[in-house]
C-alpha positions in Angstrom: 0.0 0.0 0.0 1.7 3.6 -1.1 -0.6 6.0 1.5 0.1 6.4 5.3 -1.4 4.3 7.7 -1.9 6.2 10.8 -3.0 4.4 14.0 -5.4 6.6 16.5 -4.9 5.1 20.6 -6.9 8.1 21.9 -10.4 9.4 22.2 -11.8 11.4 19.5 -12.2 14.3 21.8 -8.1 14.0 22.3 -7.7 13.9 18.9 -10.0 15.9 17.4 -7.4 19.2 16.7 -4.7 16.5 15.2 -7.4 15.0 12.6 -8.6 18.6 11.5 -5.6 19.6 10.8 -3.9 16.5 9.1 -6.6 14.5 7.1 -6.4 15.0 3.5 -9.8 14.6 1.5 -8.9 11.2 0.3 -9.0 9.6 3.9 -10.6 6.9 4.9 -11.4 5.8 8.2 -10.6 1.9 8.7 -11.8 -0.6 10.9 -11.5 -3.3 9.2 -9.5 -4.4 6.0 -12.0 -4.7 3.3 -9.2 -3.3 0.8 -8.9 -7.3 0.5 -12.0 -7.3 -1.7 -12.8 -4.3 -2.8 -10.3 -2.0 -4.2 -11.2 1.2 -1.8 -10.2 4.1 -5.3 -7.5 6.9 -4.5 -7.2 6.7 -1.2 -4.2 9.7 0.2 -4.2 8.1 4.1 -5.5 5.5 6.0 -6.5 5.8 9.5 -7.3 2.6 11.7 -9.5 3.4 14.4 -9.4 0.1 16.1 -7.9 0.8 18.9 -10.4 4.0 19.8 -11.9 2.9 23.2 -15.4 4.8 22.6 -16.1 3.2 19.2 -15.7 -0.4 21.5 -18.4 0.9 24.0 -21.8 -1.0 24.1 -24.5 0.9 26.1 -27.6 -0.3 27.7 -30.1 3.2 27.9 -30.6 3.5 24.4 -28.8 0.2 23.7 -26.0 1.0 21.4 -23.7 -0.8 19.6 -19.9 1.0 18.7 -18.8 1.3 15.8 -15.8 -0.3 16.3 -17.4 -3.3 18.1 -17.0 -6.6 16.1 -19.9 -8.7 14.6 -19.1 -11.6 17.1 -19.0 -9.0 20.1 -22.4 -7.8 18.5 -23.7 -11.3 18.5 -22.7 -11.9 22.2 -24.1 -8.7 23.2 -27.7 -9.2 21.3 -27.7 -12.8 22.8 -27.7 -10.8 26.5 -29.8 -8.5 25.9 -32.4 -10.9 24.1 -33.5 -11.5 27.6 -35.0 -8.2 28.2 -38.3 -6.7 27.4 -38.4 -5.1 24.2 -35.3 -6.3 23.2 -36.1 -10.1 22.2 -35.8 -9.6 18.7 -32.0 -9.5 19.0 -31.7 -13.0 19.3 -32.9 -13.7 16.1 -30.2 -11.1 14.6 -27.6 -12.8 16.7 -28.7 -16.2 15.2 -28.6 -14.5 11.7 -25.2 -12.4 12.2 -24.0 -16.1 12.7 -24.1 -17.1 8.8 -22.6 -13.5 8.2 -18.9 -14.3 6.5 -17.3 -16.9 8.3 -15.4 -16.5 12.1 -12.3 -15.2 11.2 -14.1 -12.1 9.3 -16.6 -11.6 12.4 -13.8 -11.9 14.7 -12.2 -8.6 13.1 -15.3 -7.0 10.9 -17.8 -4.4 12.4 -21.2 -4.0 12.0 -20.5 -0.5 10.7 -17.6 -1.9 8.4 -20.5 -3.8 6.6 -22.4 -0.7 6.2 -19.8 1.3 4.9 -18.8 -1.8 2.3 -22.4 -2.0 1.2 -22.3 2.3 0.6 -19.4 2.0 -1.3 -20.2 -0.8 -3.4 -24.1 -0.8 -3.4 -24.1 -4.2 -5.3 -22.5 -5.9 -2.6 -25.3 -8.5 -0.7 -25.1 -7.1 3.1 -27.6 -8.7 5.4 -25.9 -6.6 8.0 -27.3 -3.4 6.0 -30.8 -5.8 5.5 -30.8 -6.8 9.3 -30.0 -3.0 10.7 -33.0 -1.5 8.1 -35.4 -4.3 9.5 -35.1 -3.6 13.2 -35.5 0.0 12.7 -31.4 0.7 14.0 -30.2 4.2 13.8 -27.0 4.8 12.7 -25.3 8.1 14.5 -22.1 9.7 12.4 -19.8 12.0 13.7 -17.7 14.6 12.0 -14.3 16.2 12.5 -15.9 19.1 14.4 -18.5 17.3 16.6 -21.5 17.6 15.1 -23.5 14.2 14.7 -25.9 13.3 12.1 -28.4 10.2 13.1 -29.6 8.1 10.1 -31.5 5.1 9.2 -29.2 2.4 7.3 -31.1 3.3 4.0 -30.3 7.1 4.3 -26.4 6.1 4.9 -26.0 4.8 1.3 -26.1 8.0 -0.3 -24.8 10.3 3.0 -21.3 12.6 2.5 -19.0 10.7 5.0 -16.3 12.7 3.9 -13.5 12.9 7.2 -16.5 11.2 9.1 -16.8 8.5 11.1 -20.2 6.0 12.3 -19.6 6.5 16.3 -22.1 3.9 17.1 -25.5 2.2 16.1 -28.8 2.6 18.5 -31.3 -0.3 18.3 -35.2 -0.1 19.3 -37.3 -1.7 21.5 -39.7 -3.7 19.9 -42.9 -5.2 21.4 -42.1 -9.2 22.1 -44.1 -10.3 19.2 -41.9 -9.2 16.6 -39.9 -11.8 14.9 -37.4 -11.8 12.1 -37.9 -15.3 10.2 
């Protein structure tokens, strides 16, 4: 790969006056390495926001999902919170997240790395993108000076994420009839 790779260990809010000032326009924000099968276009710097401890974070009032939390800790964390009211329906996306890609890929992949595949390559089959539109997830996307956008799945495929970045994903409560089958 020719660009930078640049690895962010801090919070956003840390960071924040760094990533104004450095990101080129052709940045992309990288949690996972879907370079492997896509080709991602001119791209001037990467930066990997793995290691970002607030995109990890998995909240209980709304129930939110990082956007740096991996498909298999999604699936471990809808499998606990499938015993609550309102929140049933989450075992049936953790049952389905199951057949997503194989283990090694869900061991590294995010839920928001899907999404963003699926926006830049709108042929690509996502039941992630499927799953999140069903259970009526919101997706909330931060910019480089703070301001958050909140968008369903749908809206996200033709949103400027231009130096932005999905901070985390909130997920309904349903009433305990609803089923995904």
């Amino acid at each position: 790969m020719s660009c930078p790779w640049i690895q962010l260990t801090n919070s956003s809010r840390e960071i924040r006056p760094k990533v104004q000032l450095a990101i080129p326009t052709n940045t992309r924000f990288c949690t996972d390495f879907v370079a492997a099968i896509y080709s991602l276009g001119p791209i001037d710097t990467f930066i990997d926001i793995t290691m970002v401890p607030e995109l990890k974070t998995i909240g209980a009032t709304p129930y939110t999902v990082g956007g740096g939390v991996s498909i298999t800790d999604a699936i471990n964390s809808f499998e606990s919170r499938s015993s609550e009211s309102g929140y049933e329906y989450l075992a049936q996306l953790a049952s389905h997240l199951n057949y997503v890609a194989n283990t090694s890929v869900r061991n590294v992949g995010s839920l928001t790395g899907n999404l963003m595949l699926k926006r830049a390559h709108p042929e690509f089959p996502s039941d992630v993108f499927v799953l999140l539109e069903a259970a009526g997830a919101t997706v909330h996307v931060r910019d480089g000076t703070g301001g958050q956008t909140s968008l369903r799945p749908v809206e996200l495929l033709s949103a400027d994420m231009n130096r932005k970045v999905i901070e985390y994903i909130t997920f309904p409560q349903h009433a305990a009839t609803v089923r995904f089958t």
